[in-house]
C-alpha positions as MATLAB code, in Angstrom:
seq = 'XXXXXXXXXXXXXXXXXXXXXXXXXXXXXXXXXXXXXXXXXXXXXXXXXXXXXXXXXXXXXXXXXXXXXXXXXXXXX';
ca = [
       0.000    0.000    0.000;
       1.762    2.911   -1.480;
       0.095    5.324    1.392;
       2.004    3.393    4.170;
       5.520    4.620    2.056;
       7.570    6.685    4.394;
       5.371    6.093    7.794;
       6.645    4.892   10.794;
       6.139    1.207   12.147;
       2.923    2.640   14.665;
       1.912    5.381   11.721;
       1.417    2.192    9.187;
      -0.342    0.592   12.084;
      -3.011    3.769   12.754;
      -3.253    3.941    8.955;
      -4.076    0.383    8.861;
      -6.587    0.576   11.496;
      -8.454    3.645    9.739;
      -8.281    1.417    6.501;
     -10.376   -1.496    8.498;
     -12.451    0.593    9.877;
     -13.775    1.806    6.791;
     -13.748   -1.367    5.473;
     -16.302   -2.593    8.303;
     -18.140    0.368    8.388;
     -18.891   -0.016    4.760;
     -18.249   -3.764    3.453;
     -18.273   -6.076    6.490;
     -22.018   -5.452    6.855;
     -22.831   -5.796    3.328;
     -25.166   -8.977    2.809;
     -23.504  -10.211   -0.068;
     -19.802   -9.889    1.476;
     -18.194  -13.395    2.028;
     -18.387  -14.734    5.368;
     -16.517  -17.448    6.886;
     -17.765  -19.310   10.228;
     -20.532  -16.001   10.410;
     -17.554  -13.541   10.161;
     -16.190  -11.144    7.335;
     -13.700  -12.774    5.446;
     -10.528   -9.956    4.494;
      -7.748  -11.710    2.559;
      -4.228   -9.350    2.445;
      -2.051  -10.230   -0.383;
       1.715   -9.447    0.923;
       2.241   -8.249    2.931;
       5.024   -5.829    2.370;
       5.242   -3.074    4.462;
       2.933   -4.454    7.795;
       4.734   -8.226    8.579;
       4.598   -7.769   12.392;
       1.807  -10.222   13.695;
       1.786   -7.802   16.712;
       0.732   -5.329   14.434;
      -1.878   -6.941   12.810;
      -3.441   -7.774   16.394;
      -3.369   -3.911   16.814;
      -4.957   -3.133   13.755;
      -7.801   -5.468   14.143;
      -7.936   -4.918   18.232;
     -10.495   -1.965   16.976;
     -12.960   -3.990   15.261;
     -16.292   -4.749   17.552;
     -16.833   -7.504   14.899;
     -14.444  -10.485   14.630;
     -12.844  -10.983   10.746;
     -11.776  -14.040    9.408;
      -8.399  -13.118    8.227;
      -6.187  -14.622    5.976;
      -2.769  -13.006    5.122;
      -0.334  -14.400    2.845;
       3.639  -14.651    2.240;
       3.154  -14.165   -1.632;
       5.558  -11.206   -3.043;
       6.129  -10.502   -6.817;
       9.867   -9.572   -7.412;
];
């Protein structure tokens, strides 16, 4: 995500977090969104500049609805 360039490590992380939050304010409610096991299902291809799985609990700790999330390891060089 090209808006994260430059950010620091808890910057990318508050970024991240308003990113969700739209996301679930906008998308997770939807009727035809996937849902896995009753929850939202977000999929991040990378990624490349948010690998900490710290940070990913603190980007999702402001969600009042649970996601299913799937990340994965898959870069293009």
């Amino acid at each position: 995500d090209a808006t994260l360039d430059g950010l620091s490590d808890a910057e990318k992380v508050t970024q991240a977090q308003t990113d969700v939050r739209y996301l679930a304010n906008n998308f997770f409610n939807k009727a035809n969104y996937i849902k896995v096991n009753d929850r939202p299902l977000l999929m991040i291809f990378g990624p490349q500049q948010i690998s900490s799985p710290g940070s990913w609990t603190d980007i999702f700790s402001i969600l009042s609805v649970k996601t299913d999330f799937h990340r994965t390891e898959w870069f293009l060089e």
